[in-house]
C-alpha positions as CSV (number, residue, x, y, z in Angstrom):
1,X,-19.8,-10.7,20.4
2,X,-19.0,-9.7,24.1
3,X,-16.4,-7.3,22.7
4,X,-18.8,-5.7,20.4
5,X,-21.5,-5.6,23.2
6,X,-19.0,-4.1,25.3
7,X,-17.7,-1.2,22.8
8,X,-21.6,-0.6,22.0
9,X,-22.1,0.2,26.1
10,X,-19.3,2.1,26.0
11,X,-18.4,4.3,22.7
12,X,-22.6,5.5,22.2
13,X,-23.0,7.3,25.5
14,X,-19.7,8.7,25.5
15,X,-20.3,10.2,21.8
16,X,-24.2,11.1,22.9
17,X,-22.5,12.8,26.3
18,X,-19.6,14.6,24.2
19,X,-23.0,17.1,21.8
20,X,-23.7,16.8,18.9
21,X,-21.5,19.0,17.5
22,X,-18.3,17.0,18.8
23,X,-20.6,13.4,17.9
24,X,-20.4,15.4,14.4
25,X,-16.5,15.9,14.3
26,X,-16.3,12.4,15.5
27,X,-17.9,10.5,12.6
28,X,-16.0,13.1,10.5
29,X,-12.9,11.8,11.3
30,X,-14.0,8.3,11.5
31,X,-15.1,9.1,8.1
32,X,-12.2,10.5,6.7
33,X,-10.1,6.8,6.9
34,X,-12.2,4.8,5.3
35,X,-13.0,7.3,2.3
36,X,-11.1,6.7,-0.9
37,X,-9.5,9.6,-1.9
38,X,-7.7,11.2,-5.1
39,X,-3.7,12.1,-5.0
40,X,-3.3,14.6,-3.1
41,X,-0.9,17.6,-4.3
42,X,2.3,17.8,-2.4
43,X,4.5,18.9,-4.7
44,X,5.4,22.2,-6.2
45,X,7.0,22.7,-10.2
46,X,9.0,25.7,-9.9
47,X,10.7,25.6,-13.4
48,X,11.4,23.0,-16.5
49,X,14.4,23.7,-18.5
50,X,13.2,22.1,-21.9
51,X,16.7,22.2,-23.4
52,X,18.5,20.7,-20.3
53,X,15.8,18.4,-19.6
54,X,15.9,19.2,-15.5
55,X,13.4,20.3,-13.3
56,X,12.8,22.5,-10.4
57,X,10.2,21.5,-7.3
58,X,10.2,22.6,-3.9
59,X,12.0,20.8,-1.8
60,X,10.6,18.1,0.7
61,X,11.2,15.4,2.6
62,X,10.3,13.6,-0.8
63,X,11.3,15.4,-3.5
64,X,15.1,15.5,-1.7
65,X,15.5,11.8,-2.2
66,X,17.8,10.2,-4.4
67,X,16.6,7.9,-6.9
68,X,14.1,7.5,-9.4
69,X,10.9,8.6,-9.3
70,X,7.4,9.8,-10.8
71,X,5.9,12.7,-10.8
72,X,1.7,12.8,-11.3
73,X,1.2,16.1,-13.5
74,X,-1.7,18.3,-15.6
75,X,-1.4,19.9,-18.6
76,X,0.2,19.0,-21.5
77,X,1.7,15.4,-19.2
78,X,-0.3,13.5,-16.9
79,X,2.8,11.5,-15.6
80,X,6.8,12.7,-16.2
81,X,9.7,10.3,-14.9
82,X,12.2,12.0,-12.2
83,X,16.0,11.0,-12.3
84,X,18.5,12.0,-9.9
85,X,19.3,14.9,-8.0
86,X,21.6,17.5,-9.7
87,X,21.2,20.3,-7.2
88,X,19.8,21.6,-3.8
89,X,19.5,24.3,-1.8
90,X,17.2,25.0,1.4
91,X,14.0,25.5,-0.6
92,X,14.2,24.0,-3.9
93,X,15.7,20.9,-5.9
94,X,16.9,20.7,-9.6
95,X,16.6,16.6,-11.2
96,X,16.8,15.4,-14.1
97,X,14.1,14.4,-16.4
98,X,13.7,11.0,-17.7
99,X,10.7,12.1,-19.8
100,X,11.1,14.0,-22.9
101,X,9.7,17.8,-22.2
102,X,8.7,19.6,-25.4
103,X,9.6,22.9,-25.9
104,X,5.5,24.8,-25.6
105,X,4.6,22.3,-23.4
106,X,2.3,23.0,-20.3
107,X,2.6,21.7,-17.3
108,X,1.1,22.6,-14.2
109,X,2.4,23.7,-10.8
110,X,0.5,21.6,-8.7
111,X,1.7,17.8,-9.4
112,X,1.8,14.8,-7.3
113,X,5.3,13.4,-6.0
114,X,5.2,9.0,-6.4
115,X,7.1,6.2,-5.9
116,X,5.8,4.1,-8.7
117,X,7.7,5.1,-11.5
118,X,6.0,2.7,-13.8
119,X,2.5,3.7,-14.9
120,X,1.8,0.6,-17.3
121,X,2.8,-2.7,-17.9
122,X,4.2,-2.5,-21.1
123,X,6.8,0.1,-19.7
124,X,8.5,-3.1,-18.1
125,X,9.1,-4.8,-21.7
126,X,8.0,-8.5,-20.3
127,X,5.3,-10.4,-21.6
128,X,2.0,-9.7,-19.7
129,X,-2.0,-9.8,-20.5
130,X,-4.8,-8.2,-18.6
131,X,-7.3,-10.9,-17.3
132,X,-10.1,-10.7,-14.7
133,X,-10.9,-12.0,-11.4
134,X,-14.3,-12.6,-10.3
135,X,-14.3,-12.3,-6.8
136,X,-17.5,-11.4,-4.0
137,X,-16.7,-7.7,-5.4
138,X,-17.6,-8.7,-8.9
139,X,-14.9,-8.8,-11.6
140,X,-11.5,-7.5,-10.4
141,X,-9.2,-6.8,-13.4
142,X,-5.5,-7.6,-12.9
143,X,-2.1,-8.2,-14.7
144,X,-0.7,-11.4,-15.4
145,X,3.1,-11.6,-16.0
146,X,3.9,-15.5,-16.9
147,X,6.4,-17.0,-15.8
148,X,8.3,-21.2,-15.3
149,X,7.7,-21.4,-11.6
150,X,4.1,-23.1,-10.2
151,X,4.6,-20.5,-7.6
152,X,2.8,-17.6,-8.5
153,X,3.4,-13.8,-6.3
154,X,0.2,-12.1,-5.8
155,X,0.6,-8.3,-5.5
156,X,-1.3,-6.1,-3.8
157,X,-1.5,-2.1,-3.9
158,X,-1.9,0.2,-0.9
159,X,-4.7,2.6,0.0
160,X,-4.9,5.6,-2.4
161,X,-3.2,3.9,-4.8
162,X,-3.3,1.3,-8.0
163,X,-2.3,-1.9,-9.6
164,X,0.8,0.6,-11.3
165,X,2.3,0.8,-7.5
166,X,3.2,-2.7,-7.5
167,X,5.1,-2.5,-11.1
168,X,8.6,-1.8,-9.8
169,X,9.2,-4.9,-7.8
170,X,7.9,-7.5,-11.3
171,X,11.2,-7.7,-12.6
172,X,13.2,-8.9,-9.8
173,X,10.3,-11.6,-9.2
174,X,10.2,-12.4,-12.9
175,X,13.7,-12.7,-12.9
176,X,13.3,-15.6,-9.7
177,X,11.3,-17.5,-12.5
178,X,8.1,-16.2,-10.5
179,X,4.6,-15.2,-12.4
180,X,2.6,-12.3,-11.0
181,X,-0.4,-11.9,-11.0
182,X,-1.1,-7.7,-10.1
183,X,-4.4,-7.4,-8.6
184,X,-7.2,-4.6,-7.8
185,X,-9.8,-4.7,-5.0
186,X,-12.8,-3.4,-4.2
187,X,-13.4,0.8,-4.2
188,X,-10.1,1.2,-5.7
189,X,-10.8,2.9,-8.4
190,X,-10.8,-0.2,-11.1
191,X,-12.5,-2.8,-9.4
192,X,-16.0,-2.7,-8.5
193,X,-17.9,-0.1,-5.7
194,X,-18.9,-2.1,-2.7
195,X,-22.4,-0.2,-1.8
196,X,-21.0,2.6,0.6
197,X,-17.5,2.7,-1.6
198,X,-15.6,2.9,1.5
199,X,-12.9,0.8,2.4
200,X,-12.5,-1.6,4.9
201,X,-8.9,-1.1,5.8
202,X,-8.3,-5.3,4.8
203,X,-10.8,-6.1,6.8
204,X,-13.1,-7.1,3.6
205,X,-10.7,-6.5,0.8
206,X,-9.4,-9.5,1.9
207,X,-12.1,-11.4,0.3
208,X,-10.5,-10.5,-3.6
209,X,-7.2,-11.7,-2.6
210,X,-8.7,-14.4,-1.7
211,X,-10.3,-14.8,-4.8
212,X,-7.1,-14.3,-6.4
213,X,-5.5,-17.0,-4.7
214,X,-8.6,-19.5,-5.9
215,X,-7.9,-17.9,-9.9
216,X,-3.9,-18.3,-9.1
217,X,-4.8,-22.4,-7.9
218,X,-7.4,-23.4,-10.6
219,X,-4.4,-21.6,-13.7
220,X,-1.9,-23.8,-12.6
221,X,0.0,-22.5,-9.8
222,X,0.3,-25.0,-6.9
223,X,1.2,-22.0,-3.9
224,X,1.0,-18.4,-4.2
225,X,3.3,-15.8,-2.3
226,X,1.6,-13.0,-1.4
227,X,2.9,-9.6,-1.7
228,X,1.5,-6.5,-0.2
229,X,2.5,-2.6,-0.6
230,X,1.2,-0.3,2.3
231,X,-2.3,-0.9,3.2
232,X,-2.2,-3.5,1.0
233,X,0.1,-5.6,3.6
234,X,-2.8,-5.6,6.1
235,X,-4.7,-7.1,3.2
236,X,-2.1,-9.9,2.5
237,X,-2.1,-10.3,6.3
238,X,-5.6,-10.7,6.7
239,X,-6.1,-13.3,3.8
240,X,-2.8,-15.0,5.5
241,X,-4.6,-16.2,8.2
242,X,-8.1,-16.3,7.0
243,X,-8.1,-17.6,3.5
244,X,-9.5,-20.9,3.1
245,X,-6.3,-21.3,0.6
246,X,-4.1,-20.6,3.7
247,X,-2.4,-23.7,3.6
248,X,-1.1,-23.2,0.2
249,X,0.7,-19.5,0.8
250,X,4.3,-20.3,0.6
251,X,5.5,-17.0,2.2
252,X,4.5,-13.2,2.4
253,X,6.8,-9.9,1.0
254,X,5.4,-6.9,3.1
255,X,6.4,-3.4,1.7
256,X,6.1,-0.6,3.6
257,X,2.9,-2.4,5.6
258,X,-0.2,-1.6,7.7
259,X,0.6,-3.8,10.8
260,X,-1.5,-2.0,12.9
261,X,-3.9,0.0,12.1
262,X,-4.1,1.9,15.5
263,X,-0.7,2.4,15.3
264,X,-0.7,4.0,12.1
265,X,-3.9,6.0,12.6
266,X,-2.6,7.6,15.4
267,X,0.6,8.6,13.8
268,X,-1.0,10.1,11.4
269,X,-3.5,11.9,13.6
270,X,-0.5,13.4,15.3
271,X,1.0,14.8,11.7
272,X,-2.9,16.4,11.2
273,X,-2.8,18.0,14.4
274,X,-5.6,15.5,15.3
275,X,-5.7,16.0,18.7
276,X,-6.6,12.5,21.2
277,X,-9.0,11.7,22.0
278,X,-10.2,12.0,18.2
279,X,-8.4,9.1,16.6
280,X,-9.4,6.9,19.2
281,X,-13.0,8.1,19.5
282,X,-13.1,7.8,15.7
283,X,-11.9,4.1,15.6
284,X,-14.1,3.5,18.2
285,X,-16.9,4.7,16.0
286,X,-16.0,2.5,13.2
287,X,-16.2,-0.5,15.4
288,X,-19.6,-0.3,16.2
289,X,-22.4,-1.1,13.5
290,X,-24.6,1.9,14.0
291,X,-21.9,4.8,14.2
292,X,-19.8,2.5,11.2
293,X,-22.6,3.5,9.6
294,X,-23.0,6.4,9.8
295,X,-19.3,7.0,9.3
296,X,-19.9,5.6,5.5
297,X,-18.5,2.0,6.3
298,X,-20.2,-0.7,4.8
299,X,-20.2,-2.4,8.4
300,X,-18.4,-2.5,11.3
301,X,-14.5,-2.5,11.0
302,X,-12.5,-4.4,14.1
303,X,-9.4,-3.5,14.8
304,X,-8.5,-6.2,17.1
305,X,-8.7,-8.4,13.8
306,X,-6.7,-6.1,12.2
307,X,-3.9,-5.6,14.4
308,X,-1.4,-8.4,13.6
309,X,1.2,-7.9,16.1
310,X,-1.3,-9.1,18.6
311,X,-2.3,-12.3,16.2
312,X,1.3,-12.5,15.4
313,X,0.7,-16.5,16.6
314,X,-1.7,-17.0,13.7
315,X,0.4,-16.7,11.3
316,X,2.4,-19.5,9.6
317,X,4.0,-18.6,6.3
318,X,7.7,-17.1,6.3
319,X,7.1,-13.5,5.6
320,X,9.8,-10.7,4.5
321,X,9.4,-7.0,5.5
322,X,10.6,-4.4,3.8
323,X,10.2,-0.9,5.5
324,X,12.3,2.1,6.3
325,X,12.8,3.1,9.4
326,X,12.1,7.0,8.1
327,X,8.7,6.0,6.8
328,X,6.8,9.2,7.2
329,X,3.6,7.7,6.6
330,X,3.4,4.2,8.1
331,X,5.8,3.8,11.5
332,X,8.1,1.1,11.6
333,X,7.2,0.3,14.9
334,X,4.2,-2.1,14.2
335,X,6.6,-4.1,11.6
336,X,9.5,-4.1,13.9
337,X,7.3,-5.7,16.7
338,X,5.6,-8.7,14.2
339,X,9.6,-9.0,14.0
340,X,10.2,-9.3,17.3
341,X,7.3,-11.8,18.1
342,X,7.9,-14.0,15.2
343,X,11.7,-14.6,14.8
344,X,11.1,-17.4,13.5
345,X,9.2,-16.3,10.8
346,X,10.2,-13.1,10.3
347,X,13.1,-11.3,8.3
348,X,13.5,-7.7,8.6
349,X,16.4,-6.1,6.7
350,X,17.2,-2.6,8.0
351,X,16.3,0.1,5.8
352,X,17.0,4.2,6.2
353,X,15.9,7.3,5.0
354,X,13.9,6.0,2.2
355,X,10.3,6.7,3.0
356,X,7.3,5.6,2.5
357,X,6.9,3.0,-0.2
358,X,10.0,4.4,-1.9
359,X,12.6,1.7,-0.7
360,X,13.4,0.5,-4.7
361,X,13.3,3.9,-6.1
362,X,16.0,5.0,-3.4
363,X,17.8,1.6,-3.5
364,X,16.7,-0.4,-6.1
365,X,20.0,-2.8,-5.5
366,X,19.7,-3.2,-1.6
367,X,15.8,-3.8,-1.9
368,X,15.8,-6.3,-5.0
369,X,19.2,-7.8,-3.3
370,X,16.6,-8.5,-0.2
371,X,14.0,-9.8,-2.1
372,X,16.1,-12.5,-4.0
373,X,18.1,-13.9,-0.9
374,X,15.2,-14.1,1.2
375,X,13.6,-15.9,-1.6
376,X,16.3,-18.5,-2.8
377,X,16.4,-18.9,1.7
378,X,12.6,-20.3,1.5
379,X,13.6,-22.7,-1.8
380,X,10.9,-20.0,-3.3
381,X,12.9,-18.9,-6.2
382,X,12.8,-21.1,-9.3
383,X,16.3,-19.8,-10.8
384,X,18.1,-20.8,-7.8
């Protein structure tokens, strides 16, 4: 309560003294973090050789990468496989396809590059049912994939993002004996709107975890791990150490995670051309219940909660990260430091070049080979 008292004193006659029009830009940016958005269109279809099956996009940091990938398309496809890279040059990249083109088909140049590959359950050819989660949200659907172990993972998607993201990393757990249970949350698009529809960066979405964990206990599972992708790491975080059910999370899987939110926020302010003092004005503003507000939060967001590095002694359950040092999108940094306060708790495999979130599509051997030793190291996998 001092530290809100404090921020309130500060932040609202420094916004007042910066004009209205700058107060404006402020809340504007503030804004812009919490808002859900749709997928953005990074990605440019230059050609599609129907009798090859290869495709042309401009090249990017992205679309260069080996691997396997998605990409998010209109027209005649809404979603087209990627395989790997047959050809480069400074400003374009031929793949293959690993979804049938027709011959007359259309398909747009604008598309969306993705990691998830999957786009449905029954792509993975495992035995799975849709159930639903009532949480303080309301009813959150979610996958459940079965499986011999009483330890059950709880995945988590990022921000932007949906249950699909989490798809790729089923079958290694499956294959530890390990149900999943694939969740959604609040303003994500399948779960129910909170009243502003904004998102609370983990600081609320917490709460359907949660919730998950309590549907995980009472359908037979006797510990949950807890898996989180991106934004939805700072979730899992946040339930880690405030869940009633904290006691029974055997161990986290972080991919790609929010550690920090300042951090991250900041990084990505520098990639806008965000110039400071914006970022921090604007996380300022979403600290504080009036300008929260009026930023379109449902109430006031605390980064001090939310920055884990700093409540790195709160946490108690073994967790693994997974995250590549050329992220792009979420620095390593904030990961690297949880690391290096929590030795004891933390594994960190090093990772390269693979991106944001993309870490199986660019090694799916390296990143499921780091999932099952750390595992069968906790006594968490059932086929070991």
């Amino acid at each position: 309560m001092k530290s809100l008292r404090h921020a309130v004193a500060i932040l609202v006659p420094a916004v007042l003294a910066l004009g209205a029009s700058v107060a404006l830009l402020v809340l504007s940016v503030a804004r812009r973090v919490i808002t859900p958005r749709g997928r953005a269109k990074d990605t440019v279809i230059r050609s599609i050789d129907t009798g090859a099956q290869t495709i042309e996009l401009a090249r990017t940091p992205d679309t260069e990468l080996p691997g396997r990938y998605g990409l998010f398309t209109t027209g005649t496809y809404g979603y087209v496989k990627l395989g790997a890279v047959l050809a480069a040059d400074a400003s374009s990249v031929r793949r293959k396809l690993l979804t049938q083109i027709e011959p007359g088909a259309r398909v747009d140049r604008d598309a969306t590059f993705s990691g998830w590959y999957y786009s449905s359950p029954g792509e993975l050819h495992l035995p799975w049912q849709n159930v639903l989660i009532g949480s303080p949200a309301g009813p959150c659907p979610a996958w459940y994939f079965p499986g011999e172990s009483s330890t059950w993972v709880i995945q988590v998607h990022g921000r932007g993002a949906m249950r699909a993201e989490c798809l790729r990393a089923v079958p290694v757990l499956h294959g530890a004996g390990l149900p999943n249970l694939v969740v959604s949350y609040r303003n994500d698009g399948e779960a129910p709107r909170s009243r502003a529809g904004a998102y609370a960066l983990g600081a609320a979405e917490w709460r359907d975890v949660d919730a998950a964990i309590s549907y995980a206990l009472r359908h037979g599972a006797d510990r949950v791990i807890l898996m989180g992708w991106s934004m939805g790491g700072a979730v899992a975080l946040q339930a880690a150490v405030s869940s009633g059910n904290r006691d029974r999370i055997a161990g986290l899987i972080l991919e790609s995670p929010v550690v920090d939110w300042r951090t991250v926020l900041r990084f990505q302010a520098a990639l806008a051309r965000v110039r400071a003092p914006l970022p921090d004005l604007a996380m300022g503003a979403l600290q504080v219940p009036l300008t929260a507000r009026l930023s379109g939060a449902d109430e006031a967001i605390s980064f001090d909660r939310l920055d884990m590095v700093a409540r790195a002694d709160e946490l108690r359950a073994p967790i693994l990260i997974l995250h590549s040092e050329d992220d792009g999108f979420v620095p390593v940094d904030a990961s690297q430091a949880l690391h290096d306060a929590r030795p004891d708790l933390v594994t960190m495999p090093r990772f390269t070049v693979a991106r944001h979130t993309k870490l199986w599509n660019y090694d799916q051997a390296a990143w499921s080979e780091a999932i099952t030793s750390w595992l069968e190291a906790q006594g968490l996998s059932a086929s070991a």
